[in-house]
C-alpha positions as CSV (number, residue, x, y, z in Angstrom):
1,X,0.0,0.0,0.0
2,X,1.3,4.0,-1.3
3,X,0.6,5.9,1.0
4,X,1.0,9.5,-0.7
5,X,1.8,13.0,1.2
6,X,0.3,16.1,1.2
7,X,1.9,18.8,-0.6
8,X,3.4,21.1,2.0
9,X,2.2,24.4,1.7
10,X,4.6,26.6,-0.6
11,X,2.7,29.8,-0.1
12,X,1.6,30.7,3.7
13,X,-1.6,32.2,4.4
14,X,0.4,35.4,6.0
15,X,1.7,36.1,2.5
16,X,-1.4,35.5,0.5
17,X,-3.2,37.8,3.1
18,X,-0.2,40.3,3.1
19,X,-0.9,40.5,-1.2
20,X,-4.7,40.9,-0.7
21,X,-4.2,43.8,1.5
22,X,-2.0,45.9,-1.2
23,X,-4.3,44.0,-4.1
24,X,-7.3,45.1,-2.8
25,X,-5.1,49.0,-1.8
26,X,-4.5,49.1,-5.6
27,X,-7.7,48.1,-7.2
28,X,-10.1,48.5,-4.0
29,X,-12.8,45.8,-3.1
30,X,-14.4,45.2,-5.8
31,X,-10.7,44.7,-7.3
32,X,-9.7,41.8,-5.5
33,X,-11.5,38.4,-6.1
34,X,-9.9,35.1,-5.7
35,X,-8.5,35.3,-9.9
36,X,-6.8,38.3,-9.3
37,X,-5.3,37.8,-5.9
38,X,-4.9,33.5,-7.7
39,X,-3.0,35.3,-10.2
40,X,-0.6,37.6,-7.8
41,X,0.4,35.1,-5.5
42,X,0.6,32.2,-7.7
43,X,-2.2,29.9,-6.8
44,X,-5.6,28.8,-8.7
45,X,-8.5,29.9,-6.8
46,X,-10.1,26.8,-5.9
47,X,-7.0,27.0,-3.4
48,X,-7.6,30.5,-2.0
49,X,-11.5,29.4,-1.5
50,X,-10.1,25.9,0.5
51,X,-8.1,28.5,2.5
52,X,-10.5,31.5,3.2
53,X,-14.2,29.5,2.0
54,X,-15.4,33.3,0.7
55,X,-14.5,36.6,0.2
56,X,-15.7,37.9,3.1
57,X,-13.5,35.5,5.1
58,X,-10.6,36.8,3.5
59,X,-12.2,40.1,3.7
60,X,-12.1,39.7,7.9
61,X,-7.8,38.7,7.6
62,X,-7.1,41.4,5.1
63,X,-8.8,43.8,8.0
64,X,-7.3,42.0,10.7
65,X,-3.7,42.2,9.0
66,X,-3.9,46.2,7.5
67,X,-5.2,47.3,11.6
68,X,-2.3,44.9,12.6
69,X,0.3,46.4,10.1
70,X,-1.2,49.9,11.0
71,X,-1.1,49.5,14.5
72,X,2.6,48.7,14.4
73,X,4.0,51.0,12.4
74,X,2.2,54.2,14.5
75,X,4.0,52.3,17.6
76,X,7.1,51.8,15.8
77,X,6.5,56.5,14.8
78,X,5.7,57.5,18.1
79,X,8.7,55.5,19.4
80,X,10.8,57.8,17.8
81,X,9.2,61.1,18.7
82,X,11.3,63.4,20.8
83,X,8.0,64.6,22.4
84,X,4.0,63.8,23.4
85,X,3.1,66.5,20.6
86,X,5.6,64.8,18.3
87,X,4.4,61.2,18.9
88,X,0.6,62.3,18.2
89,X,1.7,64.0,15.1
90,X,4.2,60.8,14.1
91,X,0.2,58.7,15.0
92,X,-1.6,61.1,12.6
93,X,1.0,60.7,9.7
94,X,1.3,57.2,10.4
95,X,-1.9,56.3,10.4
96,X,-2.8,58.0,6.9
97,X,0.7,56.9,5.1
98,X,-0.9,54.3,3.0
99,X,-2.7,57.1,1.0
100,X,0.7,57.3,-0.8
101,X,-1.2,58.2,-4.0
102,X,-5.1,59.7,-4.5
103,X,-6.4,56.2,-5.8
104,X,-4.7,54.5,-3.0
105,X,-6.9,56.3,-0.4
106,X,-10.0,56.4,-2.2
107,X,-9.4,52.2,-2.0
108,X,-8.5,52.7,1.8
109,X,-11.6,55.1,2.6
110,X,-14.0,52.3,0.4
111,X,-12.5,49.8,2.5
112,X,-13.5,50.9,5.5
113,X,-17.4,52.1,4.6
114,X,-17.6,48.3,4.3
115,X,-15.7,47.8,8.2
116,X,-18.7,50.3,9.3
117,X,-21.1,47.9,7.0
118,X,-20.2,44.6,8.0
119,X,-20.7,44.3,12.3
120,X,-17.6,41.6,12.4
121,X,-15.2,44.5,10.0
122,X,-16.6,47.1,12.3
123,X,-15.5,45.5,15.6
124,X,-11.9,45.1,14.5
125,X,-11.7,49.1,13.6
126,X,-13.4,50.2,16.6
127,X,-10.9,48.5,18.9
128,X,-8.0,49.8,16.6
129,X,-10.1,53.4,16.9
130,X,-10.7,53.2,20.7
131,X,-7.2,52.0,21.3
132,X,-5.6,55.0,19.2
133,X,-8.1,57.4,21.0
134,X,-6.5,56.2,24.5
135,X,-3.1,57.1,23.0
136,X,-4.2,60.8,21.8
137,X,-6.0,61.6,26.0
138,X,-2.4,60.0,27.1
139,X,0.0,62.4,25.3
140,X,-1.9,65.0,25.6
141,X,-1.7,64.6,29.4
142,X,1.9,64.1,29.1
143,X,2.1,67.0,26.9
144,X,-0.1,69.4,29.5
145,X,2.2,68.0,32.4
146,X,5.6,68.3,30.3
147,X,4.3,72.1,29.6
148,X,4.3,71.8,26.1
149,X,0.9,72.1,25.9
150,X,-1.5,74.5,28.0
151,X,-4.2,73.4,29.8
152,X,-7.0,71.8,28.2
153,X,-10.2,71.8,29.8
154,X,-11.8,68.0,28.3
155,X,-8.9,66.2,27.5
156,X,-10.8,63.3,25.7
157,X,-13.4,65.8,23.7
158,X,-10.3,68.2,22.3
159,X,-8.9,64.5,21.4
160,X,-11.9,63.6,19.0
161,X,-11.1,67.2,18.1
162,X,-7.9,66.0,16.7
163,X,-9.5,62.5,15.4
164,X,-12.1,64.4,13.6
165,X,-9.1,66.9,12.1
166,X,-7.4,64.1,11.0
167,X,-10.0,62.4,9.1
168,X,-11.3,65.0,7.5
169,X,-8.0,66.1,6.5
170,X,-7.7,63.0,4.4
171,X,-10.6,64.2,2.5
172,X,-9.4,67.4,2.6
173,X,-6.0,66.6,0.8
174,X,-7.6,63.9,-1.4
175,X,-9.3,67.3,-2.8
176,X,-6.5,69.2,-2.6
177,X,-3.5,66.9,-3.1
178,X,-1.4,69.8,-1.7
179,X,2.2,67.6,-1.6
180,X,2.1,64.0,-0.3
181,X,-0.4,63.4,2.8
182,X,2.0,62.8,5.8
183,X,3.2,66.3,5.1
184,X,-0.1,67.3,4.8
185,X,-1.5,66.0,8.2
186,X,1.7,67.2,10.1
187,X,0.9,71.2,8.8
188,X,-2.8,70.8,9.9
189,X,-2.5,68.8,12.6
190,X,0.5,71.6,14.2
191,X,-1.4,74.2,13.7
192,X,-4.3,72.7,15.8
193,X,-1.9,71.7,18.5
């Protein structure tokens, strides 16, 4: 009696998820289906459907894996900030870098009107957005205590303040395109501070 192996996997799931997420960054949602992402990393798409069973599956890692990758690099910023105004700015900047081109953010911002859509989506961005939030009311403690910031009366409102500035300054330079966005955040973003 043969017996016969399975074929090891070649291509891990990390790196098939990792090519959805800038997939679906340069053609957006509707862009990325198992024959184009298939087609990227190499594999038929029966095999990405045995994998992920359906899109929105793949749609919950891709999430998971861009607030992960996110998440990371603002630590890895604010790190390097010589100050708590600094590190909020290095978050801001951060957090909107992968809107290195127009298209790319539009495909960002469609990407997350279906987190707000989709209740499972939706939970992974409200931790990320709650967690992020906790940061802001930290430095800006720090910043009130270090005197580099005067006092501010509702620490946590002015820091939806700043959330809501650097949202809508997204939009803002997607209108504008006034020089490349983590330039553009850290002008608007100073000036409120």
């Amino acid at each position: 009696m043969e017996i016969t192996m399975a074929r090891p996997r070649l291509i891990s799931d990390q790196s098939i998820i990792t090519a959805a997420y800038e997939l679906l960054m340069e053609a957006g949602p509707s862009g990325l289906t198992f024959e184009s992402l298939g087609a990227r990393v190499g594999l038929v798409p029966a095999a990405l459907v045995r994998r992920f069973k359906n899109k929105q599956q793949l749609l919950l890692f891709v999430d998971r894996h861009g607030l992960e990758r996110t998440n990371t690099q603002v630590e890895q910023a604010m790190e390097k900030a010589d100050s708590p105004i600094e590190a909020i700015i290095m978050q801001f900047t951060t957090e909107l870098a992968f809107a290195s081109s127009l298209e790319r953010f539009a495909n960002g911002q469609e990407f997350l009107l279906m987190d707000f859509r989709d209740q499972k989506l939706y939970e992974n961005y409200q931790i990320s957005f709650e967690h992020r939030h906790r940061q802001i009311i930290e430095l800006l403690e720090k910043a009130q205590a270090d005197g580099e910031l005067e006092k501010i009366d509702d620490v946590p409102v002015f820091a939806r303040h700043l959330e809501m500035l650097l949202h809508g300054a997204g939009h803002v330079w997607a209108m504008t395109q006034e020089g490349p966005i983590e330039e553009y955040i850290r002008r608007h973003v100073t000036v409120a501070l």
